[in-house]
DRENDO-1510 file (C-alpha; in Angstrom, 1 decimal, always signed):
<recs>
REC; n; res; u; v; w
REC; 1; UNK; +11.0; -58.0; -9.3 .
REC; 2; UNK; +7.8; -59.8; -7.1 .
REC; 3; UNK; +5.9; -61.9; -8.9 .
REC; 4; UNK; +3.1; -60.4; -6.9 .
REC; 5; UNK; +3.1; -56.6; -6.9 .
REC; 6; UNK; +0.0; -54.8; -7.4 .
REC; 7; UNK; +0.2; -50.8; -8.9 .
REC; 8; UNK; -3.5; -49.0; -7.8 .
REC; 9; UNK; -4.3; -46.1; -9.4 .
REC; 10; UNK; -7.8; -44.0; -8.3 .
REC; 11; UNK; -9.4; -41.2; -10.2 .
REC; 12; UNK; -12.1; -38.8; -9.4 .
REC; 13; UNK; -13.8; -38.5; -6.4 .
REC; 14; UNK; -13.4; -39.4; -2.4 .
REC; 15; UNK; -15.5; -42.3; -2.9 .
REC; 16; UNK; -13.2; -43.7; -5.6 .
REC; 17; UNK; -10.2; -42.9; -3.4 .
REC; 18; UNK; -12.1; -45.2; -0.3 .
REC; 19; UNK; -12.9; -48.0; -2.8 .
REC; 20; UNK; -9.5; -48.0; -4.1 .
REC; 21; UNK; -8.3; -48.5; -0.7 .
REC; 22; UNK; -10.5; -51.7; -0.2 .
REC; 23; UNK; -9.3; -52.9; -3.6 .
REC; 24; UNK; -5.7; -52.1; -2.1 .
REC; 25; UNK; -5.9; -54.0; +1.2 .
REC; 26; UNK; -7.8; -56.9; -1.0 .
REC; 27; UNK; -4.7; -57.3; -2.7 .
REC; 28; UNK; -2.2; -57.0; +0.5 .
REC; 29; UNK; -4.5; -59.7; +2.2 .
REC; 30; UNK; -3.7; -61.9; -0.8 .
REC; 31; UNK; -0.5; -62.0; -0.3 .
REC; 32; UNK; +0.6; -58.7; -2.8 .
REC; 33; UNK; +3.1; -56.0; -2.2 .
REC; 34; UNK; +2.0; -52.6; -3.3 .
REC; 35; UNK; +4.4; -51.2; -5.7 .
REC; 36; UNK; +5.7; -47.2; -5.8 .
REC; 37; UNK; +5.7; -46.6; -9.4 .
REC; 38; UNK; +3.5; -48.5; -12.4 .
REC; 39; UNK; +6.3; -49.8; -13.9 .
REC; 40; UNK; +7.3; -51.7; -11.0 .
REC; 41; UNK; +4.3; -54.1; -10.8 .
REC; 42; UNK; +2.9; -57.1; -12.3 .
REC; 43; UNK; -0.8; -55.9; -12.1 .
REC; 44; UNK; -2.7; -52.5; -12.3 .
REC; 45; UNK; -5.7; -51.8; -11.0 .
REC; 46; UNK; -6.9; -48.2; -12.4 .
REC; 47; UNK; -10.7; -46.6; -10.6 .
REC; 48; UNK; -12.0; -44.5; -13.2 .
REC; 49; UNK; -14.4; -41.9; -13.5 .
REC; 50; UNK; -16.5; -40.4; -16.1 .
REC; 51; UNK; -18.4; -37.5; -14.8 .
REC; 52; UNK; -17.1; -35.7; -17.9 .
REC; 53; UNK; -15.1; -35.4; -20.6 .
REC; 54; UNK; -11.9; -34.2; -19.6 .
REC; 55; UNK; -12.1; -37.1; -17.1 .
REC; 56; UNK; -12.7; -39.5; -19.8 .
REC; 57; UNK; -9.7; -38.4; -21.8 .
REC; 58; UNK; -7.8; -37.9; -18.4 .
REC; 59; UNK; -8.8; -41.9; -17.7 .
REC; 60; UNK; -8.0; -42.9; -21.5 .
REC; 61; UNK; -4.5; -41.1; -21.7 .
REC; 62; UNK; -3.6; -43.5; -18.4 .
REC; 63; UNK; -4.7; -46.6; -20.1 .
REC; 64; UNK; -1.9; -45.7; -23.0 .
REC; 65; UNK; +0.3; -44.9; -20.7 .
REC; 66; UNK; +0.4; -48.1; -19.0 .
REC; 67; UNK; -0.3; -50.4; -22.0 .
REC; 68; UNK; +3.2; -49.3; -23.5 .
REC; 69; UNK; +5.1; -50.4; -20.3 .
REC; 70; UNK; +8.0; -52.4; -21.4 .
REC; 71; UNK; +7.1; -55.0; -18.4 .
REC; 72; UNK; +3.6; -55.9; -19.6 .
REC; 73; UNK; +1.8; -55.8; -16.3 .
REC; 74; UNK; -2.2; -57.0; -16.3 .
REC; 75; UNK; -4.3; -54.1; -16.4 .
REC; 76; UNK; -7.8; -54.0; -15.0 .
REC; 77; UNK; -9.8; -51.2; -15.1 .
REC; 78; UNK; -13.3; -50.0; -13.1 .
REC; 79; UNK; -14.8; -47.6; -12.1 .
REC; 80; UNK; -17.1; -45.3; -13.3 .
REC; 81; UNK; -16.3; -45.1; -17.1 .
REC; 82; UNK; -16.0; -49.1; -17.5 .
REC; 83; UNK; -19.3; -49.2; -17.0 .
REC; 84; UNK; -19.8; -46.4; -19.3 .
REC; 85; UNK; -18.1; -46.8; -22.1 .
REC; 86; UNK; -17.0; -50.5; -21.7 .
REC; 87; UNK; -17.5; -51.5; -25.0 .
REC; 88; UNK; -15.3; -48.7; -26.1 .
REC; 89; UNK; -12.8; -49.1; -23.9 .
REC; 90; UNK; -12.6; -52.4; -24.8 .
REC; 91; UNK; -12.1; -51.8; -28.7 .
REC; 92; UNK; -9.6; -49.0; -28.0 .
REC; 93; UNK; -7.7; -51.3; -25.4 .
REC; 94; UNK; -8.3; -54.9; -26.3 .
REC; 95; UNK; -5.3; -56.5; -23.6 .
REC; 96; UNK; -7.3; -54.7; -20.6 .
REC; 97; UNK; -9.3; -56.5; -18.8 .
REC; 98; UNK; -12.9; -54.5; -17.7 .
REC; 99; UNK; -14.5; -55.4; -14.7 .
REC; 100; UNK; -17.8; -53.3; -14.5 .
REC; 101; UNK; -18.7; -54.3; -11.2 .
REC; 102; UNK; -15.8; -53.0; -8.4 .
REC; 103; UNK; -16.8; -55.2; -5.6 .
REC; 104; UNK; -15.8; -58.6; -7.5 .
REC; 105; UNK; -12.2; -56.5; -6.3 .
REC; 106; UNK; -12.9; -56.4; -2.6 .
REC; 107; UNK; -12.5; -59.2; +0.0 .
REC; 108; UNK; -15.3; -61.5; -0.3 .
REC; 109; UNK; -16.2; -61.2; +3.3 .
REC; 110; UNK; -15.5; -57.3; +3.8 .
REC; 111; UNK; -18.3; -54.8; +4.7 .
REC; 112; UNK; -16.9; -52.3; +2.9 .
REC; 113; UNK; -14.7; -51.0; +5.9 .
REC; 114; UNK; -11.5; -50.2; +5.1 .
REC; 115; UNK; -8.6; -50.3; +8.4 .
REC; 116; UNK; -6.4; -47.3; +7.1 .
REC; 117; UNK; -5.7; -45.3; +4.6 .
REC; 118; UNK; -2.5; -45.5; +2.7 .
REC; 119; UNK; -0.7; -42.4; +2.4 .
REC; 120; UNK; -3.9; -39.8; +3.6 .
REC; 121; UNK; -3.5; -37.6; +6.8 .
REC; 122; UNK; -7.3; -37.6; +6.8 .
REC; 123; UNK; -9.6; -40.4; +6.4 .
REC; 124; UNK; -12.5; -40.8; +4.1 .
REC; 125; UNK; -15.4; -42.6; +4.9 .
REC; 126; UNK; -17.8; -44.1; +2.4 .
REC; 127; UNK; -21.3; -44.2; +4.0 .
REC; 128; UNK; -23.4; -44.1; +0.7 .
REC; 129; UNK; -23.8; -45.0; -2.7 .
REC; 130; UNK; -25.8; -44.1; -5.7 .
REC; 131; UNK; -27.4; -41.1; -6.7 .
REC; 132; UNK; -31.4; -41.2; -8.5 .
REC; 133; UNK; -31.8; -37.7; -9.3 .
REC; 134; UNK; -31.1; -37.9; -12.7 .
REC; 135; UNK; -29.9; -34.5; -12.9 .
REC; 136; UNK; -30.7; -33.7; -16.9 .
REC; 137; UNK; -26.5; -33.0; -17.5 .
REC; 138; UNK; -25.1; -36.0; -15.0 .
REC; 139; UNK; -24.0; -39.6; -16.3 .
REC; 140; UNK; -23.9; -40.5; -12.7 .
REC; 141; UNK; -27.3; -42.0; -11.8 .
REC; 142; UNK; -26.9; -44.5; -14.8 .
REC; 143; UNK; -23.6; -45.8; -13.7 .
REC; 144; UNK; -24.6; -45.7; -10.2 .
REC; 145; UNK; -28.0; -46.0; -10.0 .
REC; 146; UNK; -28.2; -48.7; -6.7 .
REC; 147; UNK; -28.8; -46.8; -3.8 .
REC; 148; UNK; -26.8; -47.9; -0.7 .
REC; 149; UNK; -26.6; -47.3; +3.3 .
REC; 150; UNK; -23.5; -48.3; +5.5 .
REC; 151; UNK; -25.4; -49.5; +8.7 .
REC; 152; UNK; -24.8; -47.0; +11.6 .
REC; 153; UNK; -23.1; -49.6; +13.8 .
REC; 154; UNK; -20.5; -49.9; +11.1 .
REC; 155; UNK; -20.3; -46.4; +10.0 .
REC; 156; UNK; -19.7; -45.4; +14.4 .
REC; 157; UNK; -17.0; -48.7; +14.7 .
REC; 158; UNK; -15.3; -47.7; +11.0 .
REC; 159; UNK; -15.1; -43.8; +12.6 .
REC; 160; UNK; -13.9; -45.3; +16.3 .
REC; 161; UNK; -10.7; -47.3; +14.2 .
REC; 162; UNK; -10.1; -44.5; +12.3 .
REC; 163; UNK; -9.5; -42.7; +15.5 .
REC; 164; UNK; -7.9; -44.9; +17.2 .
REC; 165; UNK; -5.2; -45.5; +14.2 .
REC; 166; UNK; -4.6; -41.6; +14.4 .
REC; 167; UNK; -7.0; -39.9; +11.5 .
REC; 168; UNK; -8.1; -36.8; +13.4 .
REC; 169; UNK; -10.3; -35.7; +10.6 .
REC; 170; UNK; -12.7; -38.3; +8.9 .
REC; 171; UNK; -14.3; -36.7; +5.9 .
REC; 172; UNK; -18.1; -38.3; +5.2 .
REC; 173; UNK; -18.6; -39.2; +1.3 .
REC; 174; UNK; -20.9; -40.9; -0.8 .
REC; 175; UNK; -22.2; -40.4; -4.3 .
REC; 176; UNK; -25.1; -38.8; -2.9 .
REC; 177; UNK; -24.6; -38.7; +0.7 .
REC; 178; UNK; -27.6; -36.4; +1.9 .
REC; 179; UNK; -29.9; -39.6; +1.0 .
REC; 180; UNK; -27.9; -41.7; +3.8 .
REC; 181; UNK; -31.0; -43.2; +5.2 .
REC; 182; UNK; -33.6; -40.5; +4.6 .
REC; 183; UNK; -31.4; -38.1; +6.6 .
REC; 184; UNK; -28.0; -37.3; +7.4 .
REC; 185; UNK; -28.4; -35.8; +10.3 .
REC; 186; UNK; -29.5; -38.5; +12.3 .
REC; 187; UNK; -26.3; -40.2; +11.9 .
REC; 188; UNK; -24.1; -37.6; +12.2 .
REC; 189; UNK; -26.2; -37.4; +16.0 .
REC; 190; UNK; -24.5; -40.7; +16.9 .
REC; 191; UNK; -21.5; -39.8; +15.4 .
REC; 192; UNK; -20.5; -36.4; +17.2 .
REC; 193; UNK; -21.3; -38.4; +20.6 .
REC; 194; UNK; -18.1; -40.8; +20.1 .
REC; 195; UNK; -15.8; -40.3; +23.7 .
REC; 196; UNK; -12.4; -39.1; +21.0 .
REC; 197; UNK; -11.0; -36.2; +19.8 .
REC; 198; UNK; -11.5; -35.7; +16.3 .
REC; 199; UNK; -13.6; -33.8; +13.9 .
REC; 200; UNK; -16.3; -35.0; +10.4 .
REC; 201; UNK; -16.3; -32.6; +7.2 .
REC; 202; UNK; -18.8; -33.4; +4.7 .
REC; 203; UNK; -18.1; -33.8; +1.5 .
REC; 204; UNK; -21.0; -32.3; -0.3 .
REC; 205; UNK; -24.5; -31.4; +0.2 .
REC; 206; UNK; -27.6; -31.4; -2.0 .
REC; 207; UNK; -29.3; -28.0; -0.6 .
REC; 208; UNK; -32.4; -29.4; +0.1 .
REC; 209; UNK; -30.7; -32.3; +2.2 .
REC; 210; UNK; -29.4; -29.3; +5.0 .
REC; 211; UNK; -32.2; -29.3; +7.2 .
REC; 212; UNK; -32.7; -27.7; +10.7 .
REC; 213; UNK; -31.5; -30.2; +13.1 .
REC; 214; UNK; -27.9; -30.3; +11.5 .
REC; 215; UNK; -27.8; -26.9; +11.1 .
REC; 216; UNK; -28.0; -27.2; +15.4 .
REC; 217; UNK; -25.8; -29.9; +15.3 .
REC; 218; UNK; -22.8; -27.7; +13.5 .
REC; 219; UNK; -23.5; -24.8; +15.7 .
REC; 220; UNK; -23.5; -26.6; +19.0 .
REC; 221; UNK; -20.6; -29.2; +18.2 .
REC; 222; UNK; -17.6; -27.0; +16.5 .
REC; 223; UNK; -15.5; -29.2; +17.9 .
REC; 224; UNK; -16.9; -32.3; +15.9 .
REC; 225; UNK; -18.3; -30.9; +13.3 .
REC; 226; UNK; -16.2; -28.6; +10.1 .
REC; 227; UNK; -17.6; -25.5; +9.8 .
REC; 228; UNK; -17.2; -25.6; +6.4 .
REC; 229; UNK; -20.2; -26.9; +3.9 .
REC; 230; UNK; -19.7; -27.7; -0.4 .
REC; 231; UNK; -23.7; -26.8; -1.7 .
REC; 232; UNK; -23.6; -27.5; -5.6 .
REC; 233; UNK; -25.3; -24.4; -7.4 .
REC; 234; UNK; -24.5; -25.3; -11.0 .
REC; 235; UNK; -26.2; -22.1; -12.6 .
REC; 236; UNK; -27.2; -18.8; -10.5 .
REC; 237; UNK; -30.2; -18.9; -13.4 .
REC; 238; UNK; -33.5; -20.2; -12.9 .
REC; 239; UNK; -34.1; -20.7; -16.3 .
REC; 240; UNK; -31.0; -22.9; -16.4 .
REC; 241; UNK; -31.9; -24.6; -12.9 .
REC; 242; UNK; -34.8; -26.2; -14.4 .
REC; 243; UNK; -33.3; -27.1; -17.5 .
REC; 244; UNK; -30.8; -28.6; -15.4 .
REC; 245; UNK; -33.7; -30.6; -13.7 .
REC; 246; UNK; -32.3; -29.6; -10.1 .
REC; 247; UNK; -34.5; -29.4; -7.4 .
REC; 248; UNK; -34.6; -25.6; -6.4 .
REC; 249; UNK; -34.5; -22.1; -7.5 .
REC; 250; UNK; -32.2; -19.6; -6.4 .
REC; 251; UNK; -34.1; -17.8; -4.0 .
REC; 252; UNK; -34.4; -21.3; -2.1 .
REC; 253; UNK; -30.6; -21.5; -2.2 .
REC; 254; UNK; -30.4; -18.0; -1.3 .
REC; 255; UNK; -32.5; -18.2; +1.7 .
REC; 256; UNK; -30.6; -21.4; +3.2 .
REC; 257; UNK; -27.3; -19.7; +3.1 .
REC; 258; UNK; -29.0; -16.6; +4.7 .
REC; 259; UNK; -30.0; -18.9; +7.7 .
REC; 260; UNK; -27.0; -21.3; +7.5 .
REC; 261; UNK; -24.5; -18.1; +7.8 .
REC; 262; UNK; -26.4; -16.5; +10.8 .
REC; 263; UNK; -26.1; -19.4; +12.9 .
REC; 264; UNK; -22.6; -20.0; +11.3 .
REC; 265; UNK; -20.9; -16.8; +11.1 .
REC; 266; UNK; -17.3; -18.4; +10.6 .
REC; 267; UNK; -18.5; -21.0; +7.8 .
REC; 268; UNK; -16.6; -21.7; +4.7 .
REC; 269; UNK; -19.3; -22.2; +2.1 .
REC; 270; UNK; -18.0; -23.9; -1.6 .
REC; 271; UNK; -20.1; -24.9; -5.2 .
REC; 272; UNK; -19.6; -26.5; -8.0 .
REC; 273; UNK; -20.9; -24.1; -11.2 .
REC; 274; UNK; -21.5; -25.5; -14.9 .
REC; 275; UNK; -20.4; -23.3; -17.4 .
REC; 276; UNK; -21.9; -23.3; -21.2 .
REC; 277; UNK; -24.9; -25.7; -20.7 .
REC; 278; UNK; -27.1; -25.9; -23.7 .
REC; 279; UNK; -29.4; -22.6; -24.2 .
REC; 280; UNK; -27.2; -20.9; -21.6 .
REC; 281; UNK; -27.1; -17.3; -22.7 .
REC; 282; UNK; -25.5; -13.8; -21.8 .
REC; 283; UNK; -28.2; -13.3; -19.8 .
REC; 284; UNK; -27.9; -16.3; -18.1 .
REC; 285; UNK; -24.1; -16.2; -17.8 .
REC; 286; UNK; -25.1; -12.9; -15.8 .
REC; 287; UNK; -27.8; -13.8; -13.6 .
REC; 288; UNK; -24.9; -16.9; -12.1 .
REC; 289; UNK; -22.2; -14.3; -12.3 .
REC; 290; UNK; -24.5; -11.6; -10.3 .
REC; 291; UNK; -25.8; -14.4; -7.9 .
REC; 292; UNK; -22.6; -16.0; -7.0 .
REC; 293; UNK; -20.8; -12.4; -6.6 .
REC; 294; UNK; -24.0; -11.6; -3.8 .
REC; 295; UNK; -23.9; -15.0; -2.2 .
REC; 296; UNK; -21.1; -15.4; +0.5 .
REC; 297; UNK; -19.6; -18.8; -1.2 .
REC; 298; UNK; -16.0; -18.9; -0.3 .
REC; 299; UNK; -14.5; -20.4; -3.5 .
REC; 300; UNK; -16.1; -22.4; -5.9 .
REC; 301; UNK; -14.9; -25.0; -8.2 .
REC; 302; UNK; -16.2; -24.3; -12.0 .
REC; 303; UNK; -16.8; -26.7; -15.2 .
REC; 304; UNK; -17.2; -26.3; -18.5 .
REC; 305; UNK; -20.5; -28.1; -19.5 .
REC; 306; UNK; -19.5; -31.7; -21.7 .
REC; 307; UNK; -22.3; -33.8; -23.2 .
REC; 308; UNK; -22.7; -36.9; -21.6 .
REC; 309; UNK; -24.3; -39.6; -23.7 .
REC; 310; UNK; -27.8; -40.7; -22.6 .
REC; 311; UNK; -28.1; -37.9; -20.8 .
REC; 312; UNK; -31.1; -35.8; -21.3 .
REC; 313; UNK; -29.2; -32.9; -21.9 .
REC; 314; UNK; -27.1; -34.4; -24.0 .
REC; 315; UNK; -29.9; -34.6; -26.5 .
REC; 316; UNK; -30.1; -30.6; -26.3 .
REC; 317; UNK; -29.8; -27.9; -28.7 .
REC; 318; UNK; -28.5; -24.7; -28.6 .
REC; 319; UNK; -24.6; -25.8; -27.5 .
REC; 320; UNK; -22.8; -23.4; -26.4 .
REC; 321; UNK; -19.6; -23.0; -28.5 .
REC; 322; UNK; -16.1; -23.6; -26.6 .
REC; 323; UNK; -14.5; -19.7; -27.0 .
REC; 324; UNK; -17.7; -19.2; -25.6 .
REC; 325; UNK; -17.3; -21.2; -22.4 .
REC; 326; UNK; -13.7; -20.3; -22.3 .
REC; 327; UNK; -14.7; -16.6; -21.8 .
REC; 328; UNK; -17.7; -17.0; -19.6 .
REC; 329; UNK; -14.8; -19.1; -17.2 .
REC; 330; UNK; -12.7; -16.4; -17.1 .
REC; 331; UNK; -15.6; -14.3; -15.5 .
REC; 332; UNK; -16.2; -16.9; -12.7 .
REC; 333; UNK; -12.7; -17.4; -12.0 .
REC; 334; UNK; -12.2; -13.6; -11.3 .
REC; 335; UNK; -15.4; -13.7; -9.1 .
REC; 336; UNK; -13.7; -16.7; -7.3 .
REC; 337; UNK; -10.3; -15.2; -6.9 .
REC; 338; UNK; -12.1; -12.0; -5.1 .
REC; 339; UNK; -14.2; -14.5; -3.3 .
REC; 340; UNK; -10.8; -16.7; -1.6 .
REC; 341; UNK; -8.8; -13.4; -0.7 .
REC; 342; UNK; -11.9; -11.6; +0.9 .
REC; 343; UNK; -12.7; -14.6; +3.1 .
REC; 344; UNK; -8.6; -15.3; +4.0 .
REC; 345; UNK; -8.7; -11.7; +5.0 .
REC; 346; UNK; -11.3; -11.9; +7.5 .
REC; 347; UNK; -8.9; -14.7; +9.7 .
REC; 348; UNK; -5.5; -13.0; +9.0 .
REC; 349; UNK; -4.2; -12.9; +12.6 .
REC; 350; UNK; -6.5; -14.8; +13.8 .
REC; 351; UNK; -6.0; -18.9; +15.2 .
REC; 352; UNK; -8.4; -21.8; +14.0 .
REC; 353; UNK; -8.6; -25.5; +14.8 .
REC; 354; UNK; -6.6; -27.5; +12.3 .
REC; 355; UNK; -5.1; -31.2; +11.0 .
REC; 356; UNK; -2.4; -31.9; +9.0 .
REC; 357; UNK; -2.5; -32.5; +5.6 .
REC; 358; UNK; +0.4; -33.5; +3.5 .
REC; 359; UNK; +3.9; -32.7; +4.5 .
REC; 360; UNK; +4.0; -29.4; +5.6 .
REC; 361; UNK; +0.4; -28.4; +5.5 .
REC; 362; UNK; -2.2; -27.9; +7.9 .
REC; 363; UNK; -6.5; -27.7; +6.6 .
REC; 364; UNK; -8.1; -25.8; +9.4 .
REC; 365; UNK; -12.1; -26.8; +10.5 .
REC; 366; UNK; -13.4; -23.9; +7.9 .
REC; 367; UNK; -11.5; -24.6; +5.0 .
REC; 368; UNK; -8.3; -22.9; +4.7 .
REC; 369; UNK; -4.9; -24.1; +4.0 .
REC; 370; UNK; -2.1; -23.2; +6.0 .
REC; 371; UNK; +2.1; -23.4; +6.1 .
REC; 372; UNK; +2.8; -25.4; +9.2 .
REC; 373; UNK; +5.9; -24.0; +10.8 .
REC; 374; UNK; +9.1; -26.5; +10.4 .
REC; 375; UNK; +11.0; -27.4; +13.9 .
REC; 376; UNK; +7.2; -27.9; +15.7 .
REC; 377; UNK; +5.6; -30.7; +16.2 .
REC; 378; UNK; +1.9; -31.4; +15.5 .
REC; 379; UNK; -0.4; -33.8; +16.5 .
REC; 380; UNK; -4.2; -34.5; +16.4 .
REC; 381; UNK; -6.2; -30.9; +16.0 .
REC; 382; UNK; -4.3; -28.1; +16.8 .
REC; 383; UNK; -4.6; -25.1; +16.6 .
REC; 384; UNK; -2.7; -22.8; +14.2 .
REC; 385; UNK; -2.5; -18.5; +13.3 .
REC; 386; UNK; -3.7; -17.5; +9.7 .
REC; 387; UNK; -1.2; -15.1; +8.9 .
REC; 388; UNK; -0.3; -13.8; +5.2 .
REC; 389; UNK; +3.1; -15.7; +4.8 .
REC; 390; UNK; +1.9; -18.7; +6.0 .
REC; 391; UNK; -1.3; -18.8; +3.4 .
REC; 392; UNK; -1.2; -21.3; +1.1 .
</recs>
């Protein structure tokens, strides 16, 4: 075996996936060879996360894994939860070594651009960092509390190599990407003027971050620009909003998707939804259950509530028991399973604008994943026929 084969490992979100790929062609530009399998290298570099606590145990059950390899590789670990529980980490795995701060693992010299991503169809593209809304439930602004911009002229020449290296799709991430320099809009203005063929997607988007001028951006540039939005509810209770400390109630929320749907008939709108946070009752269950069921969200992704420590809500009473949570899921994921077939159903028969993803795949420009046909070839966007048998 190399003496110098390096194993990376990313967790969680897009933002870990782009920083793992600087990490990644740190190593290669030192002379490394990336290994296939963790048993196979000499050092492992795991990105973790920590936004709750199935991640943590996620993260934790790695760490074991690796540390019983029989060829004793070095293990370093960042990310999210070395900064969060380092001093745990470091009692529970006392051979890792914990390096808090993930840019002492890029290049020295590197802007944080990355020249390709390993293994992706589509690209992801960091432009921001950070997050200070201190959300009462979220660990994240104390892990990542230093707010940071890409400058424009790197975001347009990191898009323009993208391109150019084939990525038809570049998807725009950050921990908080609807701060990018007061407004996201403006950027997205220089970036939908680039002379290629290729489409953005954004990540996610605070609600009150969507204002009017990218709302005309996405309806006069389809071609750039996914029709397809993720808007974080977390609770379709007001009660529960403000506990929550987020910055809206839901007849805000309601009246931006009333406006973003008329000007974007075809657009695929997604959330995130907490389940069980502390105080949440029946009735509250029902007010997010009744909201989401009205509001024309598309699929939604759903989490049971887990105390984060140093968190304001982690200091809360009134928990909501597990069974409890367990149940109230069950109700959302029934809601969401109505939510994905009604909006499939509206394109069966129809074509959309699409890029592949994986092997056989193909994500079309409002969220919807597709079969690609074996024996034809496909290349940049395309365009592909949503049909029932080719649903994924």
């Amino acid at each position: 075996m190399s003496e110098k084969k390096y194993y990376a490992y990313s967790f969680g979100c897009k933002v870990n996936q782009y920083e793992s790929q600087l990490i990644s062609e740190k190593f290669k530009n030192d002379g490394f060879e990336r290994a296939q399998k963790p048993e196979d290298a000499n050092i492992i570099i795991f990105n973790s996360c920590t936004v709750t606590a199935t991640a943590d145990k996620e993260c934790e059950y790695f760490l074991r894994k690796v540390s019983r390899l029989s060829n004793n590789p070095k293990i370093i670990l960042t990310g999210c939860l070395a900064k969060n529980k380092n001093i745990d980490i470091q009692k529970m795995f006392p051979n890792i070594e914990i390096v808090e701060d993930k840019t002492k693992l890029f290049n020295e010299s590197q802007k944080q651009i990355v020249s390709n991503f390993d293994k992706h169809s589509r690209a992801f593209l960091k432009i921001q960092d950070g997050c200070n809304s201190f959300c009462s439930y979220c660990i994240i602004p104390y892990v990542r509390n230093v707010l940071w911009n890409k400058p424009e002229n790197e975001v347009l020449s990191e898009i323009t190599n993208f391109i150019r290296g084939g990525y038809s799709e570049i998807v725009l991430t950050g921990i908080h990407v609807g701060k990018y320099s007061g407004r996201l809009s403006d950027i997205i203005e220089k970036i939908v003027k680039i002379p290629f063929i290729f489409r953005i997607r954004i990540s996610s988007i605070e609600l009150n971050e969507i204002d009017d001028k990218l709302i005309e951006l996405m309806w006069t540039n389809p071609e750039k620009i996914c029709c397809h939005l993720h808007i974080p509810l977390q609770s379709g209770s007001d009660e529960i909003l403000k506990q929550m400390n987020r910055k809206y109630l839901t007849r805000e929320f309601e009246k931006k998707v009333d406006t973003l749907t008329l000007a974007l008939p075809d657009l695929a709108l997604t959330t995130d939804i907490i389940i069980g946070f502390p105080g949440e009752t029946e009735k509250h269950h029902k007010e997010t259950c009744d909201f989401v069921a009205k509001t024309p969200f598309t699929r939604f992704h759903v989490f049971r509530y887990s105390d984060r420590q140093g968190t304001e809500a982690s200091m809360f009473e009134n928990k909501v028991p597990t069974s409890t949570m367990k149940t109230r899921s069950k109700d959302l994921f029934e809601i969401d399973s109505k939510k994905r077939k009604d909006f499939l159903n509206r394109y069966i028969g129809k074509k959309r604008n699409a890029v592949k993803i994986g092997k056989d795949k193909a994500l079309t420009d409002n969220y919807i994943t597709v079969q690609r046909q074996s024996g034809q070839i496909y290349n940049d966007i395309f365009e592909i026929e949503i049909t029932d048998t080719s649903y994924v």
